[in-house]
C-alpha positions in Angstrom: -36.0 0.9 24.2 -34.8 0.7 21.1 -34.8 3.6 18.5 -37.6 2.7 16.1 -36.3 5.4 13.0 -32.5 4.9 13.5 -30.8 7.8 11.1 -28.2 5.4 9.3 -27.5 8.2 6.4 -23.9 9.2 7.9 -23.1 5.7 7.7 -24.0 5.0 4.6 -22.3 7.8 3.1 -19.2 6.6 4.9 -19.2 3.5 3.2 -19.5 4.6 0.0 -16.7 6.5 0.3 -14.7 3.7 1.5 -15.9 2.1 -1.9 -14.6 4.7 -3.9 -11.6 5.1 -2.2 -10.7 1.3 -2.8 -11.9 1.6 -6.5 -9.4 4.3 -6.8 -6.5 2.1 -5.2 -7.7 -0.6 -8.0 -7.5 1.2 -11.0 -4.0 2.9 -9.7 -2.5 -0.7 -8.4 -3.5 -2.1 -12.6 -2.0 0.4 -14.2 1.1 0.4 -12.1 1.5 -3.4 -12.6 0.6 -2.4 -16.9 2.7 -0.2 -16.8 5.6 -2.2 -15.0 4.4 -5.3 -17.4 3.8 -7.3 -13.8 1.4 -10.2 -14.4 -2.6 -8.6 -13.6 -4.7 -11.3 -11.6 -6.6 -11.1 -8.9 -4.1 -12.1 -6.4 -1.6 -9.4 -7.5 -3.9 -6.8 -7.7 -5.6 -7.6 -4.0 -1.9 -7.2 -2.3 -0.8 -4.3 -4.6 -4.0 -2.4 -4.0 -4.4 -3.5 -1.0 -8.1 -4.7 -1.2 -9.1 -8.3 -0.3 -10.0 -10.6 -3.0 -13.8 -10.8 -1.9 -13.7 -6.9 -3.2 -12.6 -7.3 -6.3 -14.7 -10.4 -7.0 -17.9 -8.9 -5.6 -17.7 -5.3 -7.8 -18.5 -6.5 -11.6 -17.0 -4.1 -13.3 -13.4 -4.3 -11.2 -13.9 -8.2 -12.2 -14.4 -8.2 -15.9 -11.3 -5.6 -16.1 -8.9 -7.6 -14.3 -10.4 -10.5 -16.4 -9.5 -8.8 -19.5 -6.3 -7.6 -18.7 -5.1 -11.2 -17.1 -5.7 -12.8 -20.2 -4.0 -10.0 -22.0 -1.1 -9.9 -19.9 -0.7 -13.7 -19.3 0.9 -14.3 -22.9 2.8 -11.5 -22.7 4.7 -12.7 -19.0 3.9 -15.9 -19.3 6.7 -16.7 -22.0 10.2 -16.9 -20.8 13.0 -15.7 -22.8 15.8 -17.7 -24.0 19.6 -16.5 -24.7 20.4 -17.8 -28.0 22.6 -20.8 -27.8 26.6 -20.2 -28.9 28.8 -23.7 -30.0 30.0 -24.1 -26.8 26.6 -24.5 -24.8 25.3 -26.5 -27.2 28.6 -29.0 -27.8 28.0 -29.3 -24.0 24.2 -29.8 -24.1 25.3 -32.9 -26.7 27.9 -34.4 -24.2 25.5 -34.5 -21.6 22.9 -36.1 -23.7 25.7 -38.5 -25.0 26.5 -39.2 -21.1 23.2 -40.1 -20.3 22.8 -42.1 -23.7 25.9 -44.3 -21.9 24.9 -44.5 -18.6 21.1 -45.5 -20.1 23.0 -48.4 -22.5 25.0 -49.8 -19.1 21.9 -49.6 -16.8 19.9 -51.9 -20.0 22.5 -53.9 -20.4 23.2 -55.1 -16.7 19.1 -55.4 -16.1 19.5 -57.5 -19.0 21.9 -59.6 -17.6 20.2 -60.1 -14.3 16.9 -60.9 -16.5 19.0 -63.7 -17.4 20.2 -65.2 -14.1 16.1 -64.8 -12.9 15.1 -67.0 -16.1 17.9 -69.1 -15.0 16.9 -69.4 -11.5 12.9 -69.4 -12.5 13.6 -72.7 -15.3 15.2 -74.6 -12.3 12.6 -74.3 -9.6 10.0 -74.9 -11.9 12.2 -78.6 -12.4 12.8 -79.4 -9.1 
């Protein structure tokens, strides 16, 4: 027979403290990665923290805080740096581009040239 009254109190104070536990590993995995100025999402904070995804979703307040820090952080990592260019890198940048300018011109030029012999080829079958 089945126990009518089953006392479930134990473990439902177990998993609250489970919950707890893995809000505490949240909070300390975001501001680690703010800290570190790593990119906050959900996927970064799941591994760091060690949570799954489904977690951090389903707990409202967890979600609107990564939400506001992803979209605080994402301009912040998001924009690469660039070295400042010397002479040097930029009279090669302009060979390159003059390179490609050349090879572009022969590439034209020779499709023009066999735009020629089809026309040519085209005008006599359409005599014969």
């Amino acid at each position: 027979m089945a126990n009518t009254n089953p006392n479930t109190t134990k473990m439902l104070e177990y998993a609250k403290m489970r919950t707890e536990q893995c809000r505490n590993k949240v909070d300390i995995a975001i501001s680690q990665m703010l800290k570190e100025n790593l990119p906050v999402n959900f996927n970064s904070v799941s591994n760091r923290a060690g949570v799954s995804k489904r977690f951090l979703y389903s707990h409202k307040d967890i979600k609107e805080k990564i939400i506001k820090f992803r979209s605080s952080t994402s301009s912040i990592c998001s924009k690469p740096t660039k070295a400042p260019l010397n002479d040097s890198s930029k009279d090669v940048i302009i060979e390159r581009q003059k390179l490609k300018i050349h090879n572009l011109n022969e590439e034209i030029s020779n499709l023009r040239h066999e735009l020629q012999i089809l026309y040519g080829k085209l005008a006599l079958y359409q005599t014969k």
